[in-house]
Each structure stands twice: as C-alpha cells, then as structure tokens.
mmCIF file as gemmi writes it, N, C-alpha and C atoms, coordinates in Angstrom:
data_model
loop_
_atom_site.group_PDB
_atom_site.id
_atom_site.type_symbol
_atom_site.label_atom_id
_atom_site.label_alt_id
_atom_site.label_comp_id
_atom_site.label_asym_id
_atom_site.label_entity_id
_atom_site.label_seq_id
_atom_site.pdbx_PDB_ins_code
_atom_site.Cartn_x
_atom_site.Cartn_y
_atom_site.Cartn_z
_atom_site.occupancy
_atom_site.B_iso_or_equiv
_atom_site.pdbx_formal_charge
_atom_site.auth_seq_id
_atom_site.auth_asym_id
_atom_site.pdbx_PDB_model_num
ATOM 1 N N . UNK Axp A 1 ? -20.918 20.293 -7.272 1 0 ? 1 A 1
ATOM 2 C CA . UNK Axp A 1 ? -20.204 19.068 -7.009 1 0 ? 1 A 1
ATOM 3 C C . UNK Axp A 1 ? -20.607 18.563 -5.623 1 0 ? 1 A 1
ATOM 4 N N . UNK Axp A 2 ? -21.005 17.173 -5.738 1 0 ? 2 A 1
ATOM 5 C CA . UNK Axp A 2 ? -21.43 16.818 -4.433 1 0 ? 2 A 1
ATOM 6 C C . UNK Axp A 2 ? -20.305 16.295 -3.423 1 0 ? 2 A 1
ATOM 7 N N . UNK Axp A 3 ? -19.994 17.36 -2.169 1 0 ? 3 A 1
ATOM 8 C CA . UNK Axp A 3 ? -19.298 16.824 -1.461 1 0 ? 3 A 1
ATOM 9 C C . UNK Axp A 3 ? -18.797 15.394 -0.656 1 0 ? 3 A 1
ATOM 10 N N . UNK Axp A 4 ? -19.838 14.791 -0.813 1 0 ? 4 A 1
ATOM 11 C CA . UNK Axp A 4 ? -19.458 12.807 -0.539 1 0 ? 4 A 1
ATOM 12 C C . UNK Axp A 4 ? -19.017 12.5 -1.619 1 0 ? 4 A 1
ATOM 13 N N . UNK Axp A 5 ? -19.32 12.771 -2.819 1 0 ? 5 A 1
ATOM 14 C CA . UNK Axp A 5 ? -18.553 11.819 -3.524 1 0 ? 5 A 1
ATOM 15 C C . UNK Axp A 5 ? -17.531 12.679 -4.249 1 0 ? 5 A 1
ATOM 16 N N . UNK Axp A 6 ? -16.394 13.663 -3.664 1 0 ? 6 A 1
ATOM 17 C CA . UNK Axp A 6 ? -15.83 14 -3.482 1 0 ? 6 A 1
ATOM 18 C C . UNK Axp A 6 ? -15.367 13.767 -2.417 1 0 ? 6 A 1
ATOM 19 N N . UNK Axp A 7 ? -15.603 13.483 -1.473 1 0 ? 7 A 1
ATOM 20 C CA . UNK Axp A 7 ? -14.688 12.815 -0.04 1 0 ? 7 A 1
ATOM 21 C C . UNK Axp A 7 ? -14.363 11.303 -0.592 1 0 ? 7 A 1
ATOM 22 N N . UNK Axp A 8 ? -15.303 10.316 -1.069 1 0 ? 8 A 1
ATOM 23 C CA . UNK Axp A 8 ? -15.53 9.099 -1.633 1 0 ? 8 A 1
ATOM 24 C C . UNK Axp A 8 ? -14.084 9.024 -2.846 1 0 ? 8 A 1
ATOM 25 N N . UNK Axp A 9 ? -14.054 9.968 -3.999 1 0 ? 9 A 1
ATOM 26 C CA . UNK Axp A 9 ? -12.775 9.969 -4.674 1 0 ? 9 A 1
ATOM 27 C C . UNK Axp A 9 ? -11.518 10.436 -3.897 1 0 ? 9 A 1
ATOM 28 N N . UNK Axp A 10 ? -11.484 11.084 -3.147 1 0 ? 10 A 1
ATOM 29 C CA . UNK Axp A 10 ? -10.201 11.416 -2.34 1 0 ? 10 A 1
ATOM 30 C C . UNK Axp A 10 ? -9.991 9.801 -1.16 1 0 ? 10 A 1
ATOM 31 N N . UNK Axp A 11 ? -10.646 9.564 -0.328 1 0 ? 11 A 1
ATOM 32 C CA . UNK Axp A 11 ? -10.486 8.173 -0.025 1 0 ? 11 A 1
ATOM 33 C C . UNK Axp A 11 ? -9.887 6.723 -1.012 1 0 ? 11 A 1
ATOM 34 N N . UNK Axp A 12 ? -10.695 7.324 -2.383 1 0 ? 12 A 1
ATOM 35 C CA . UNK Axp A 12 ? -10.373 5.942 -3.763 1 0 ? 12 A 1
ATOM 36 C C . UNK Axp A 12 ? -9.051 5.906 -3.779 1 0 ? 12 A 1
ATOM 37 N N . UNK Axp A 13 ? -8.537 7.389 -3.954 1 0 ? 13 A 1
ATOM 38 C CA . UNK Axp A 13 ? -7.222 7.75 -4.597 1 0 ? 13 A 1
ATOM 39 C C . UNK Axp A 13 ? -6.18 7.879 -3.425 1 0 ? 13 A 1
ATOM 40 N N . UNK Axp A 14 ? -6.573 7.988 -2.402 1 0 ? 14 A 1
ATOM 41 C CA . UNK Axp A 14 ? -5.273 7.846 -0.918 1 0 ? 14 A 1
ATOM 42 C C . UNK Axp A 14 ? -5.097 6.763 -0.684 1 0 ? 14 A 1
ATOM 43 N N . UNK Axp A 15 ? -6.134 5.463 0.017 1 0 ? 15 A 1
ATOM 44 C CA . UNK Axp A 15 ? -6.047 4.929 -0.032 1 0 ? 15 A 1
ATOM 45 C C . UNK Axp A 15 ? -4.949 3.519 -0.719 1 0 ? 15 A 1
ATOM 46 N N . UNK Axp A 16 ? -4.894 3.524 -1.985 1 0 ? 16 A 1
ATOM 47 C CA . UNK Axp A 16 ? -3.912 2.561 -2.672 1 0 ? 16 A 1
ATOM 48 C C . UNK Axp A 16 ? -3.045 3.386 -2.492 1 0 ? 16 A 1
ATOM 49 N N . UNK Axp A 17 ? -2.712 4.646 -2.791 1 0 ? 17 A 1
ATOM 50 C CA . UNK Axp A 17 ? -1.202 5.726 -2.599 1 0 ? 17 A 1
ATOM 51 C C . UNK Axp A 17 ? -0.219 5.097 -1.334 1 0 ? 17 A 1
ATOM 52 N N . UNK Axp A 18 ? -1.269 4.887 -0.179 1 0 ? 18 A 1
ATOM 53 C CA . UNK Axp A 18 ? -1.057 4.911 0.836 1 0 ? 18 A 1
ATOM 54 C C . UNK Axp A 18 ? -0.494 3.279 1.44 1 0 ? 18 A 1
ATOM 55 N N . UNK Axp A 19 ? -1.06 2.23 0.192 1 0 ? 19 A 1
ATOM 56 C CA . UNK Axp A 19 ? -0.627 1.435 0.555 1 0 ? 19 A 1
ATOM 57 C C . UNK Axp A 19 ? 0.133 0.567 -0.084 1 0 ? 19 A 1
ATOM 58 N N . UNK Axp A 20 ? 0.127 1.384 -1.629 1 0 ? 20 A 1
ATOM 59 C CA . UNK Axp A 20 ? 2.077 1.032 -2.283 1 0 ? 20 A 1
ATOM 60 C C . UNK Axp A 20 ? 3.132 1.724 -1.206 1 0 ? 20 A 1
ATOM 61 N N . UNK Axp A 21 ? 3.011 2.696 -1.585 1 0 ? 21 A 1
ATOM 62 C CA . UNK Axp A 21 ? 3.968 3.549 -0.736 1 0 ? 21 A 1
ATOM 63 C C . UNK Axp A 21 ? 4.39 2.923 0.633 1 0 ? 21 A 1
ATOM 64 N N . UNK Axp A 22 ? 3.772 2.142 1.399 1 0 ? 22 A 1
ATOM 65 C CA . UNK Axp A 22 ? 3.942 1.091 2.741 1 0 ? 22 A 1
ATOM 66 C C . UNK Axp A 22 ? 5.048 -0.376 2.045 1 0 ? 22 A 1
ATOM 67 N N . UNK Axp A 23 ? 3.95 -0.337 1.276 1 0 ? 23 A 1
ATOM 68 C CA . UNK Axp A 23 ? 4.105 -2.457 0.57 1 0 ? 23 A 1
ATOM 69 C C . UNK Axp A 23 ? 6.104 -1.994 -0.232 1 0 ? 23 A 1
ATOM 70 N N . UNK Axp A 24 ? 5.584 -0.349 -0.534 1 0 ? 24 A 1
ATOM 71 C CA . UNK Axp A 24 ? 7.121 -1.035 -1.195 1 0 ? 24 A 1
ATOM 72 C C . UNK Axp A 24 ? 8.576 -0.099 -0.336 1 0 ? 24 A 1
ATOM 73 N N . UNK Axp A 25 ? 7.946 0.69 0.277 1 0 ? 25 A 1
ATOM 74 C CA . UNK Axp A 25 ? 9.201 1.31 1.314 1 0 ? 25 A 1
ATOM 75 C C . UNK Axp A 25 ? 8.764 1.154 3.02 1 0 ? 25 A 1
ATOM 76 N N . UNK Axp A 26 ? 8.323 -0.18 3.531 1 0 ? 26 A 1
ATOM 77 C CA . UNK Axp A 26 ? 7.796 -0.289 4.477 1 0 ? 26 A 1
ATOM 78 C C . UNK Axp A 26 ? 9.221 -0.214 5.768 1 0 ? 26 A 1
ATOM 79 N N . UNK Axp A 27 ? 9.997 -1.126 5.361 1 0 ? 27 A 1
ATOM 80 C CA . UNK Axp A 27 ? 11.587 -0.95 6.006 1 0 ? 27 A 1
ATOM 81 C C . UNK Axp A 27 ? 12.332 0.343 6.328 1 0 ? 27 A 1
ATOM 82 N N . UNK Axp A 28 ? 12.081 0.903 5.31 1 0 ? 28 A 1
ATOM 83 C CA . UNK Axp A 28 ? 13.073 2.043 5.294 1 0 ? 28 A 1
ATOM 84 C C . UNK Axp A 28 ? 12.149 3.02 5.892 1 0 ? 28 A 1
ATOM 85 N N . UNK Axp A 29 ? 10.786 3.407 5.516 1 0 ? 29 A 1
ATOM 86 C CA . UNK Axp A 29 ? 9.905 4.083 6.492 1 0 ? 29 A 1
ATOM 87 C C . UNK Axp A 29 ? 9.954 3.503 8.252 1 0 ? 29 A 1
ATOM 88 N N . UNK Axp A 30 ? 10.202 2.42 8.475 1 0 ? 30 A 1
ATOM 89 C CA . UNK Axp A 30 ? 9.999 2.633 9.882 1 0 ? 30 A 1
ATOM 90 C C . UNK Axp A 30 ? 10.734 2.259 10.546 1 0 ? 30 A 1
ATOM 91 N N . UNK Axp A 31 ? 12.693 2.799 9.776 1 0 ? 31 A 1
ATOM 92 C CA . UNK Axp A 31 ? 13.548 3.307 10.184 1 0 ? 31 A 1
ATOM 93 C C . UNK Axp A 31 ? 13.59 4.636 11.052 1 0 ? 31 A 1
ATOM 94 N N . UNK Axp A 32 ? 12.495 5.361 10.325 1 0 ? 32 A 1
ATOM 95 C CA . UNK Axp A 32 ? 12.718 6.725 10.754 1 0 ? 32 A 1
ATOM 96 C C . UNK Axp A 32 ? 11.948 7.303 11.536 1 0 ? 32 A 1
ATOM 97 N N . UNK Axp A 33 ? 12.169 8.323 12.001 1 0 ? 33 A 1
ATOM 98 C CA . UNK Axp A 33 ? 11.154 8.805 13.488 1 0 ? 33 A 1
ATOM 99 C C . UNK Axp A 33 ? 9.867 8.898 12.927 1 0 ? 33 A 1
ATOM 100 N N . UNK Axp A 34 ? 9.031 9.206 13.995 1 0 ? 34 A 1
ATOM 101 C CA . UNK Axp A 34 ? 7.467 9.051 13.579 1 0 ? 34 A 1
ATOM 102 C C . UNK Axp A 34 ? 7.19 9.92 13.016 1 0 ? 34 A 1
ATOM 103 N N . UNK Axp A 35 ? 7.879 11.424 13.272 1 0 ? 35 A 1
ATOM 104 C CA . UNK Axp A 35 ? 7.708 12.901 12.905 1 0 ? 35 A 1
ATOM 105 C C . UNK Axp A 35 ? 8.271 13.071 11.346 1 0 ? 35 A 1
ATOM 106 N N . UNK Axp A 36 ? 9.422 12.389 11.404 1 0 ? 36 A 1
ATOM 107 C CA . UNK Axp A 36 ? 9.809 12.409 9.809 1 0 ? 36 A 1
ATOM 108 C C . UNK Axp A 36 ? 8.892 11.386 8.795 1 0 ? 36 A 1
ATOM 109 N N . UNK Axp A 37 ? 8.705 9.911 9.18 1 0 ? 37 A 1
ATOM 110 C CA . UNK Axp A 37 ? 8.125 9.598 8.38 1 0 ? 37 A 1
ATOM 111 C C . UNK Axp A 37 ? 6.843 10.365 8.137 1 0 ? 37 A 1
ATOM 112 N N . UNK Axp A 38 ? 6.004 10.638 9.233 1 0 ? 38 A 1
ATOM 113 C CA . UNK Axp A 38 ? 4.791 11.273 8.628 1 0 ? 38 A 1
ATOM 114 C C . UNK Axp A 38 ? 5.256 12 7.902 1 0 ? 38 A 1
ATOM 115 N N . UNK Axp A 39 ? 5.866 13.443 7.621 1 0 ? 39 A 1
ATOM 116 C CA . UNK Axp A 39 ? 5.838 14.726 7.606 1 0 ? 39 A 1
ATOM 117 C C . UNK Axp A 39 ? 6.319 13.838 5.919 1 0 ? 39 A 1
ATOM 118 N N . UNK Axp A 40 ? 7.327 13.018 5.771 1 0 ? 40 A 1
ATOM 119 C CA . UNK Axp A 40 ? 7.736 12.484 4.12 1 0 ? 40 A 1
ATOM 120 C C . UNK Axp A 40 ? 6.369 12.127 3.913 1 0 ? 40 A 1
ATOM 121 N N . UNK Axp A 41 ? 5.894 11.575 4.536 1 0 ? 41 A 1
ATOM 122 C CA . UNK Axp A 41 ? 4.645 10.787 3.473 1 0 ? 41 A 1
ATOM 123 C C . UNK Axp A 41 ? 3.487 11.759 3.333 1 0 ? 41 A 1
ATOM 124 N N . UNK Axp A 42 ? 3.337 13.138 4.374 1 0 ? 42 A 1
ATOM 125 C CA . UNK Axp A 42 ? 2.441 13.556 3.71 1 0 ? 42 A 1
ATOM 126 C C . UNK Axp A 42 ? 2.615 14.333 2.568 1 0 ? 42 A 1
ATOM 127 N N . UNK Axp A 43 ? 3.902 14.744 2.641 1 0 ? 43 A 1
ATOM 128 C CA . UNK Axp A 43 ? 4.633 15.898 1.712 1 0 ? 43 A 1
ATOM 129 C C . UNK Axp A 43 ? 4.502 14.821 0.289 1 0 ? 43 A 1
ATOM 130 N N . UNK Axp A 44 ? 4.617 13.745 0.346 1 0 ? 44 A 1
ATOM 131 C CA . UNK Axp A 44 ? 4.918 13.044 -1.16 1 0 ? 44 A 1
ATOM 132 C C . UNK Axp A 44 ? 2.745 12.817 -1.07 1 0 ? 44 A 1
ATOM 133 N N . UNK Axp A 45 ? 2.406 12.391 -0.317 1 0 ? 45 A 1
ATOM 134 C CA . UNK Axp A 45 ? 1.027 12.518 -0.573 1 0 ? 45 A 1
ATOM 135 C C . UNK Axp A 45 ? -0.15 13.477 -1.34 1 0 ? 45 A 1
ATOM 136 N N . UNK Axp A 46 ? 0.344 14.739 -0.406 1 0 ? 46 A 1
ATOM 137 C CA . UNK Axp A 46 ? -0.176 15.985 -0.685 1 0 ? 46 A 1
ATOM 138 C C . UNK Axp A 46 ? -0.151 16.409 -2.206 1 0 ? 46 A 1
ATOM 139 N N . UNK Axp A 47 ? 1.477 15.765 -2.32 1 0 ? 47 A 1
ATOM 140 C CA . UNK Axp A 47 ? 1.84 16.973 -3.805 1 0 ? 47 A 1
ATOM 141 C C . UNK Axp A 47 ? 1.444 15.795 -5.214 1 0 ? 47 A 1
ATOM 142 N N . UNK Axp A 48 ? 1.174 14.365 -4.87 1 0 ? 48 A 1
ATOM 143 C CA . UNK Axp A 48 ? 0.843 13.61 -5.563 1 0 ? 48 A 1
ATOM 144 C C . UNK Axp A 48 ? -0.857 13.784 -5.96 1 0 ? 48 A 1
ATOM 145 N N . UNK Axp A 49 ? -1.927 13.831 -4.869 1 0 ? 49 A 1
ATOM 146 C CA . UNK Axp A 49 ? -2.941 14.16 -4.871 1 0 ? 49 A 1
ATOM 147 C C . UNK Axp A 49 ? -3.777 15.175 -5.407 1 0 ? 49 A 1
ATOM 148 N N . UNK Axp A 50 ? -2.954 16.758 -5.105 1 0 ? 50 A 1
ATOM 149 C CA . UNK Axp A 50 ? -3.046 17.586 -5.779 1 0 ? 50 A 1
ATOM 150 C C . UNK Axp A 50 ? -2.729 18.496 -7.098 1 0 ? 50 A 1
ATOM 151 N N . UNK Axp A 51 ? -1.601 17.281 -7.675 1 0 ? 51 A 1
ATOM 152 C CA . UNK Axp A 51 ? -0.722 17.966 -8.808 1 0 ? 51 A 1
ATOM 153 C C . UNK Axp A 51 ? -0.976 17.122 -9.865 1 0 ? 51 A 1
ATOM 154 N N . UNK Axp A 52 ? -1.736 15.321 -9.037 1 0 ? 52 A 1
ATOM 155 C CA . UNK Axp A 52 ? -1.803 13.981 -10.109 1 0 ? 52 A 1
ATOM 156 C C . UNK Axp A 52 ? -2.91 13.622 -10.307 1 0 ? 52 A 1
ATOM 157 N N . UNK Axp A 53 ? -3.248 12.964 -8.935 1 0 ? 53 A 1
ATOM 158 C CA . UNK Axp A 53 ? -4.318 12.181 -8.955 1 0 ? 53 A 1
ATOM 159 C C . UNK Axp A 53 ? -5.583 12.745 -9.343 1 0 ? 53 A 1
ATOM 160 N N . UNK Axp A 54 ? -5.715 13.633 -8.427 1 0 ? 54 A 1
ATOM 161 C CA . UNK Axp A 54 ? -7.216 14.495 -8.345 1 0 ? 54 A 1
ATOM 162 C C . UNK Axp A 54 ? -7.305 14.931 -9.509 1 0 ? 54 A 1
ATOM 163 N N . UNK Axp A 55 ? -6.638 16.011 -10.195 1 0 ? 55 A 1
ATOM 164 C CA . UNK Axp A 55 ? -6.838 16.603 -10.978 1 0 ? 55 A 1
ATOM 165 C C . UNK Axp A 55 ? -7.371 15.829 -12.305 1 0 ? 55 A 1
ATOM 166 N N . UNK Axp A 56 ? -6.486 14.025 -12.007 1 0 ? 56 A 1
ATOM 167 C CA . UNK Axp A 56 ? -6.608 13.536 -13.396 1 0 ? 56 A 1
ATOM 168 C C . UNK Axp A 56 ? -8.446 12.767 -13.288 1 0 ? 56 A 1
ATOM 169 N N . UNK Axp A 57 ? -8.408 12.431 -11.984 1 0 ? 57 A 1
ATOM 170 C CA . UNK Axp A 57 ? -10.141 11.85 -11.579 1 0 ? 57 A 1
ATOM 171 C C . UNK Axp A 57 ? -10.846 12.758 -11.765 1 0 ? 57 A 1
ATOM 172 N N . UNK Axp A 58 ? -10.493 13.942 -11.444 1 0 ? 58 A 1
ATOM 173 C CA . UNK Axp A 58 ? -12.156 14.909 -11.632 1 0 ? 58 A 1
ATOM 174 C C . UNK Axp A 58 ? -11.913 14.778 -12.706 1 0 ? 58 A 1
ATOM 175 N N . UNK Axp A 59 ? -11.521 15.238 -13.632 1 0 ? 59 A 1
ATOM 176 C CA . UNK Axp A 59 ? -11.265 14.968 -14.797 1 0 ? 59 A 1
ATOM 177 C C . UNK Axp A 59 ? -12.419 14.068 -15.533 1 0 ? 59 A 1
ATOM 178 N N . UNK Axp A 60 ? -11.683 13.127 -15.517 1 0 ? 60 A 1
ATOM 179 C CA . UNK Axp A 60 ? -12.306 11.579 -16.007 1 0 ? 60 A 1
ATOM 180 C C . UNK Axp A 60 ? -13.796 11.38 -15.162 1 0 ? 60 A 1
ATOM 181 N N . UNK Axp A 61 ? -13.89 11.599 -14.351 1 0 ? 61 A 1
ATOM 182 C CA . UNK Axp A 61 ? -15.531 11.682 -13.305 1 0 ? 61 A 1
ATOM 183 C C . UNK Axp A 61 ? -16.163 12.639 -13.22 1 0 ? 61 A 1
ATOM 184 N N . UNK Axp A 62 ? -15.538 13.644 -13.834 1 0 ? 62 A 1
ATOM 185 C CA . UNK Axp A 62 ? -16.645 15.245 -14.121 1 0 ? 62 A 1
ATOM 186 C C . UNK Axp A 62 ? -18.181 15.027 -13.821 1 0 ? 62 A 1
ATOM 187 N N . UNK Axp A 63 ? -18.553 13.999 -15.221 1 0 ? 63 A 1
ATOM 188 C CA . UNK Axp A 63 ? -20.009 14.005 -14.926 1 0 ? 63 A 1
ATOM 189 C C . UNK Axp A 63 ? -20.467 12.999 -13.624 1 0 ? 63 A 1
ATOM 190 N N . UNK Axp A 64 ? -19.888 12.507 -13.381 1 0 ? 64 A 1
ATOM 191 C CA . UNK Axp A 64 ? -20.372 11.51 -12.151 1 0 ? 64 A 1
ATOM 192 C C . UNK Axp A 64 ? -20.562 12.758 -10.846 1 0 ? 64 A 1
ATOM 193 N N . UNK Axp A 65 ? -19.187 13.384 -10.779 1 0 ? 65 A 1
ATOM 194 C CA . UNK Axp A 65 ? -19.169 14.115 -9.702 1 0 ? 65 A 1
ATOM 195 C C . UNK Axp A 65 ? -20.026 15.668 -9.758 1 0 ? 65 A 1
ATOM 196 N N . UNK Axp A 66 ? -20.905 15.645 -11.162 1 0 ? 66 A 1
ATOM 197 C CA . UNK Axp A 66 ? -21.157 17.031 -11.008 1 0 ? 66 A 1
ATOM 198 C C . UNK Axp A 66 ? -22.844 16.431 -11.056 1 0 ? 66 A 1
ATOM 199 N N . UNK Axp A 67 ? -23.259 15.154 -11.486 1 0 ? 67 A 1
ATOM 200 C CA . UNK Axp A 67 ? -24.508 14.954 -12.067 1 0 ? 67 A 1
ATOM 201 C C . UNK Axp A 67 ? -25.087 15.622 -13.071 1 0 ? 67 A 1
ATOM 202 N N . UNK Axp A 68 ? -23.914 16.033 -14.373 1 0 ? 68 A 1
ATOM 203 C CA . UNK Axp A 68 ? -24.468 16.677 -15.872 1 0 ? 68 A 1
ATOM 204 C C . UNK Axp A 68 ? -25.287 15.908 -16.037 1 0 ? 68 A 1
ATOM 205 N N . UNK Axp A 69 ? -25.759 14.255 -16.417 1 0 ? 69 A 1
ATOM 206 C CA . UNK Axp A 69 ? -26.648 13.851 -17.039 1 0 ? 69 A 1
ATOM 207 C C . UNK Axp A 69 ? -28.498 14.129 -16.528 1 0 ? 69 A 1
ATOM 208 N N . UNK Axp A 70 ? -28.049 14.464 -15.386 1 0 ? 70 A 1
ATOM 209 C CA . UNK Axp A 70 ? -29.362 14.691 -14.426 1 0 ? 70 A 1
ATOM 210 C C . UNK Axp A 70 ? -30.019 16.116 -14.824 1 0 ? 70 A 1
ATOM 211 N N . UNK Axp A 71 ? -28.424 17.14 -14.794 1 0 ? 71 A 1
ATOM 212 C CA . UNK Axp A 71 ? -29.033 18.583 -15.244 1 0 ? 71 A 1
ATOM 213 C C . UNK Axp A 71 ? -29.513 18.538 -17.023 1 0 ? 71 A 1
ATOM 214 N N . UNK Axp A 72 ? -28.642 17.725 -17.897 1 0 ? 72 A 1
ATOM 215 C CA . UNK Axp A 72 ? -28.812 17.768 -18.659 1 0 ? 72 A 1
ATOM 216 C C . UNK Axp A 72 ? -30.56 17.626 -19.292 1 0 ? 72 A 1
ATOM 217 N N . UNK Axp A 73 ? -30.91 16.117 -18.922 1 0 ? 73 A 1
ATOM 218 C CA . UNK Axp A 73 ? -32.448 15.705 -18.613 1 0 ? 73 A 1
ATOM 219 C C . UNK Axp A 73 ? -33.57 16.851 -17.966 1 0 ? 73 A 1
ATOM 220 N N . UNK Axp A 74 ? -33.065 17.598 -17.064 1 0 ? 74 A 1
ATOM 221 C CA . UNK Axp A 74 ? -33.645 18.56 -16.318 1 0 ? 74 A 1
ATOM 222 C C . UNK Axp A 74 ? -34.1 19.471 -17.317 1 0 ? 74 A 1
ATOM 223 N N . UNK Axp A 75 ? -33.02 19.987 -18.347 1 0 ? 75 A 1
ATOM 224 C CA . UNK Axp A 75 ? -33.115 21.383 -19.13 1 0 ? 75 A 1
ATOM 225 C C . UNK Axp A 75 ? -33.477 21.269 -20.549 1 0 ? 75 A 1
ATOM 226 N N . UNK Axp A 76 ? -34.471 19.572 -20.221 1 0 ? 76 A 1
ATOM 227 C CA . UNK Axp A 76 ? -34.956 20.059 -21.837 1 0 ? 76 A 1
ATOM 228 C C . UNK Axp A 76 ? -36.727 19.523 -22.286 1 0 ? 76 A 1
C-alpha cells in the first residue's frame, strides 16, 4: 500500500468530518475551552475514522490503494 495515497485518503476523509462537525456545532464548540473542545473533537474524530470511514474507503479503494491492476498485468 502506497503510503501518499494513504495520507491523500486520510486528508479526503478528515477533512469534510472536520468541517460538518464546525458548520453544524460551531457555537456550542467555541463555548468551550480550547483543551476540551480539541480533546471532543479528536475523540469523536479518531473513533469515526477508525471504526467508519477508513475502514469503509480502503475498502471501496483497495485496488487504487494497493495497485492490483498493475500487479495483476505484471503476473501474466
């Protein structure tokens, strides 16, 4: 798996997370101290990324992110 485009899908998928999560609790986030809001948003980040998102993109981008069609072509 090529590590850029694995940094490249983790950027795809934070990114918008990062900026519903603003657009629709922007008030009430910056009610709260700097230490709490971070520490909420990474905790809802983290466990979204690793339990949702990612899992469901590699998934669906397997071959993009592994280049099967390249090995495939290679091995015959």
């Amino acid at each position: 798996m090529k590590k850029h485009k694995l940094a490249f899908l983790t950027w795809l998928a934070i990114y918008p997370l990062i900026t519903i999560i603003f657009y629709n609790f922007e008030e009430e986030l910056m009610e709260l101290p700097l230490a709490l809001r971070t520490f909420l948003l990474t905790i809802l980040l983290v466990g979204l990324m690793n339990y949702v998102i990612m899992p469901n993109l590699t998934k669906k981008l397997n071959s993009w992110l592994t280049d099967q069609k390249k090995e495939a072509a290679n091995n015959l």
